[in-house]
C-alpha positions in Angstrom: -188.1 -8.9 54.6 -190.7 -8.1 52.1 -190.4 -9.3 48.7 -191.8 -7.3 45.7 -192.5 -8.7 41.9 -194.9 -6.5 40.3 -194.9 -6.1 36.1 -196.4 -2.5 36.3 -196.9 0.6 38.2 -200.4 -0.3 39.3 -199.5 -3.7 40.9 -197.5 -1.6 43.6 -194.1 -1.4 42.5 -193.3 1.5 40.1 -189.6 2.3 37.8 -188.9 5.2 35.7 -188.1 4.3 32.3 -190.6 2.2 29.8 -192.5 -0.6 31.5 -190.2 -3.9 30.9 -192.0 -6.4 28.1 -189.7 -9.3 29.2 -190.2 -10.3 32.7 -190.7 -7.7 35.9 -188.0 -6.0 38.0 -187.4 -7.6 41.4 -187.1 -5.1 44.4 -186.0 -6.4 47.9 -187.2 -4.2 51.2 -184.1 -4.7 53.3 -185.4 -2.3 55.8 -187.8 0.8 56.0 -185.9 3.3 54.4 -183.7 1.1 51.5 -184.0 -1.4 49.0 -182.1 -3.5 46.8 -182.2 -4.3 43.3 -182.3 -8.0 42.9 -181.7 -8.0 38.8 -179.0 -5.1 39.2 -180.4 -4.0 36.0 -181.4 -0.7 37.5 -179.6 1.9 36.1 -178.4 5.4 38.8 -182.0 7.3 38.6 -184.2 4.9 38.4 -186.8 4.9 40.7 -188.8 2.3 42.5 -192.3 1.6 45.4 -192.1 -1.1 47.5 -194.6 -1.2 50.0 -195.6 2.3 49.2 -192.6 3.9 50.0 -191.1 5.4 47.1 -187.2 5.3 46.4 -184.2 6.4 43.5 -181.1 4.5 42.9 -178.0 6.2 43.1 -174.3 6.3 41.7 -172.8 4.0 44.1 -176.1 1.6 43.4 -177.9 2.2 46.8 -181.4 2.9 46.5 -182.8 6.2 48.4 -185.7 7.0 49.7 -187.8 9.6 48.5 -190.6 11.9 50.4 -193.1 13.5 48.7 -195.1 11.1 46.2 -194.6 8.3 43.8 -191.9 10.0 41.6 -188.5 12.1 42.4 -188.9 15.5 42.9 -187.1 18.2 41.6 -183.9 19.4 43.4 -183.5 22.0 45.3 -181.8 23.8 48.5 -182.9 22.2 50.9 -184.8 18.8 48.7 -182.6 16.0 47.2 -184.0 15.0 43.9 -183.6 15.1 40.1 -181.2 17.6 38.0 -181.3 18.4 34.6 -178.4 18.4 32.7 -178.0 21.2 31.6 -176.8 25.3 31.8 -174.0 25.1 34.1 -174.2 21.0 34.7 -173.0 18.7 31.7 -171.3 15.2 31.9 -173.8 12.1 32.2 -175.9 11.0 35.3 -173.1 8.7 36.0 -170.0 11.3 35.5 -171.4 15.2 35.5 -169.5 17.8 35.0 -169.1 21.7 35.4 -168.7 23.3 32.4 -169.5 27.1 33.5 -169.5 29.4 36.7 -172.2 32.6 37.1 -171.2 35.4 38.2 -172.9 36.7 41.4 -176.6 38.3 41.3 -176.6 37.8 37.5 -177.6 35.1 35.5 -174.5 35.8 33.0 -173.1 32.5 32.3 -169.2 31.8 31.8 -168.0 29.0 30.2 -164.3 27.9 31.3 -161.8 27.3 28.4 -158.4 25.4 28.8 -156.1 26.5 31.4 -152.6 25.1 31.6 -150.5 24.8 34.7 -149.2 28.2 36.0 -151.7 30.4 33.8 -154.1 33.1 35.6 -157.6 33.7 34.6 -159.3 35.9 31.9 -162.4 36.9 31.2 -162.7 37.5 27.2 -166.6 38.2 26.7 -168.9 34.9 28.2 -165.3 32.8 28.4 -162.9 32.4 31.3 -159.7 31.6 29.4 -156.2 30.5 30.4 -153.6 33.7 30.5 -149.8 34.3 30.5 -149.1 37.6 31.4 -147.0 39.5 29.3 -143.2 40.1 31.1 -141.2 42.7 29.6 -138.1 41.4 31.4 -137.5 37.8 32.7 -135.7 37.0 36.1 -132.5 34.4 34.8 -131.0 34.2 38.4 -130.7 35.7 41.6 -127.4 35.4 43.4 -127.0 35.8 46.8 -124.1 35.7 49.0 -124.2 33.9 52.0 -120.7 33.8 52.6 -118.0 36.4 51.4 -116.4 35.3 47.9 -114.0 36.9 45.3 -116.2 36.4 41.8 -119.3 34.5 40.6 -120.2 33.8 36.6 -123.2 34.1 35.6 -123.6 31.3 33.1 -125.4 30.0 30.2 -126.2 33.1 28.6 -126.9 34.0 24.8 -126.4 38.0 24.8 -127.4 37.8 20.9 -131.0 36.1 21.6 -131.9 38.1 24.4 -129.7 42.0 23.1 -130.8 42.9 26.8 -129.9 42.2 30.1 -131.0 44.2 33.4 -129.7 43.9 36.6 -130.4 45.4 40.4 -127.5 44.7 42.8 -126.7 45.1 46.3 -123.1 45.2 47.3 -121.7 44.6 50.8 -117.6 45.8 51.3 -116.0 42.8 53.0 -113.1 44.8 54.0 -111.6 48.3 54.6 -109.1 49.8 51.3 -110.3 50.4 47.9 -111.8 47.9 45.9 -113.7 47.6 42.5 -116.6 45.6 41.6 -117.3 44.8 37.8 -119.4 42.7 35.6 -117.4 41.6 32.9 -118.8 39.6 29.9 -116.9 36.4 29.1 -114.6 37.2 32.2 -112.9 39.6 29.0 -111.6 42.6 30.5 -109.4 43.8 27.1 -110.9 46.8 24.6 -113.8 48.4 27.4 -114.0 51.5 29.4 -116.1 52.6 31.8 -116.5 56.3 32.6 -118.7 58.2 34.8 -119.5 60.7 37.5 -119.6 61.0 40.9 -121.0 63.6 43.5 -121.6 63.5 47.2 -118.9 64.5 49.9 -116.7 65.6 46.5 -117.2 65.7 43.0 -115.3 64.1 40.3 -114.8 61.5 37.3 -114.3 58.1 36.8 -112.1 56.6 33.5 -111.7 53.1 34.2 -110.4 50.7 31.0 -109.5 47.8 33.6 -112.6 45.8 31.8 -115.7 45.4 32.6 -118.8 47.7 34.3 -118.1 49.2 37.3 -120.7 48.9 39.9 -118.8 49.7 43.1 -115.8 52.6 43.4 -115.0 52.1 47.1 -112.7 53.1 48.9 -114.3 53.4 52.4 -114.4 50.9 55.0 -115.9 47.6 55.7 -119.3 47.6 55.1 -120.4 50.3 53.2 -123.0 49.2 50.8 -123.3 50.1 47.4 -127.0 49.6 45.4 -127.7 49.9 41.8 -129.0 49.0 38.6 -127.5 48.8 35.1 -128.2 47.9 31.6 -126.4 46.0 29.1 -127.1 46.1 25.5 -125.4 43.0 24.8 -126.0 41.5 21.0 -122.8 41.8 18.3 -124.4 43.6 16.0 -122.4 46.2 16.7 -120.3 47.4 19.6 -121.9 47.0 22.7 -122.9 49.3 25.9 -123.9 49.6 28.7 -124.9 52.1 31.6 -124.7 52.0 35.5 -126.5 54.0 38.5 -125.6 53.3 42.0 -125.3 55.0 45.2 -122.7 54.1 47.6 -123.8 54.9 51.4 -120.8 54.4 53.6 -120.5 53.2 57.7 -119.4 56.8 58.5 -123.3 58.0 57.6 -122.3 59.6 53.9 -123.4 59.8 50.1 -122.4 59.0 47.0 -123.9 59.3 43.7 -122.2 57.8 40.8 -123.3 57.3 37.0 -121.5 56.3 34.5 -121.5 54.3 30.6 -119.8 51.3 29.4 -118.3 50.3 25.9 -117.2 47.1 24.9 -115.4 47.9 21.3 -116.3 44.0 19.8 -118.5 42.7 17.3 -117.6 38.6 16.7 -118.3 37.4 20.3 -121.2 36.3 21.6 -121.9 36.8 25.6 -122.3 33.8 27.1 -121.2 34.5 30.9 -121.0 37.4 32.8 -118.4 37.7 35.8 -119.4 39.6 38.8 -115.6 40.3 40.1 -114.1 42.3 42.9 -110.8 43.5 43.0 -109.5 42.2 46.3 -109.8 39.0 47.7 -113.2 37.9 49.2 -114.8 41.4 48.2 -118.1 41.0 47.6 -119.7 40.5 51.2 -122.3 38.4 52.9 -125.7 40.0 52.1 -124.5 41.1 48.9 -127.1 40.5 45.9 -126.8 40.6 41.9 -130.3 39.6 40.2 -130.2 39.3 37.0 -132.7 39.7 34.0 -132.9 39.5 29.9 -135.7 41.0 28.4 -138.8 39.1 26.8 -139.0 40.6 23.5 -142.3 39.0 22.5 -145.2 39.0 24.4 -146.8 35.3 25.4 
């Protein structure tokens, strides 16, 4: 073990920094290629001879040996050595950071700016922001049926807040007769009609003031499938509507084309709840699907 105690770069052992006025490093050859900092006054980049061998103390406090002359050379792809902090490259020597990416074959420089959990990127200008992407209308719950059932509510709704709802549905006949399907706000089914229109194998109307929207007129046979979509303009400001579109395709390889409008003739109840109901027992089928959405009025 050779044992180094030079004052200055001349005597043999060198250290970046000012030359100390007090008393000389001490530098400890524990083998060819490493040494040790006897002091521990060193501080990560420092650099150090012993023996002629040159070497620069890192963050975990190991001292590295350098190739290439009495000093650390500059870094590069294929050298260790020093970095400047600076351009892309901030922090301290101890804790560096990346403050900005480059985009490729260009020396355009982007700087990254906040970015909360769930946010896509942006670029605005020479900035890579944080985004929310603007919804128009905003999932509340998808509901599907993995076992056969009568209703389900739809809960925890404030028609006044959100004046809009949408909704896509599948619905899957349980069983062969007629049945209605209907979404019914506040399970109320008193002062609404529904009317509408219906072509396919025959023509005709619907006028229906049993409450509610109708989504499914069936009267076919188990599993036929009706799918649709439907508005509701749902705030009390004044009486409120709605508006259904849905085609029915039956087992027996046939069409059905129905459209129809909803009224609702009451203006002091807020909707809070929306029942999904079918007429007869254990209706609405497996594989059956109401999702259900309120539109974002302002963007994010």
């Amino acid at each position: 073990m050779a044992v180094v105690s030079y004052p200055y770069p001349a005597q043999g052992c060198s250290q970046a920094g000012p030359i100390p006025t007090t008393r000389p490093r001490h530098y400890v050859a524990t083998s060819p290629s490493t040494i040790a900092d006897v002091d521990g006054a060193a501080s990560p980049g420092s650099t150090a001879s012993v023996n002629g061998a040159f070497y620069v103390k890192d963050d975990g406090g190991n001292w590295d040996a350098i190739t290439g002359g009495g000093s650390a050379p500059d870094a590069d792809a294929a050298t260790k050595g020093i970095l400047k902090l600076a351009h892309d490259i901030g922090g301290t020597a101890a804790l560096p950071t990346v403050v900005g990416i480059h985009e490729i074959g260009s020396n355009t420089q982007l700087l990254i700016d906040t970015i909360a959990d769930g946010q896509t990127l942006q670029r605005s200008g020479g900035n890579v922001l944080g985004y929310t992407p603007a919804i128009l209308w905003e999932l509340i719950e998808n509901k599907e049926f993995s076992a056969h059932a009568t209703s389900y509510d739809f809960s925890g709704l404030d028609g006044d807040a959100a004046e809009e709802y949408f909704f896509v549905y599948r619905l899957v006949k349980d069983a062969s007769g007629a049945q209605n399907t209907y979404l019914r706000p506040n399970a109320i089914t008193t002062n609404q009609r529904f009317r509408g229109r219906y072509t396919g194998a025959s023509v005709g109307e619907l006028n229906d003031t049993t409450g509610g929207i109708l989504l499914s007129n069936n009267g076919g046979a188990a599993n036929d499938v009706d799918t649709g979509v439907g508005w509701i303009h749902a705030d009390k400001v004044v009486i409120r509507t709605g508006e259904t579109s849905w085609t029915q395709a039956t087992s027996a390889a046939e069409l059905f084309r129905i459209m129809g409008g909803w009224v609702w003739n009451e203006t002091s109840t807020n909707i809070t709840s929306l029942r999904l109901i079918s007429t007869a027992t254990n209706g609405i089928g497996v594989n059956s699907y109401l999702r259900l959405y309120r539109l974002r009025k302002a963007a994010p």
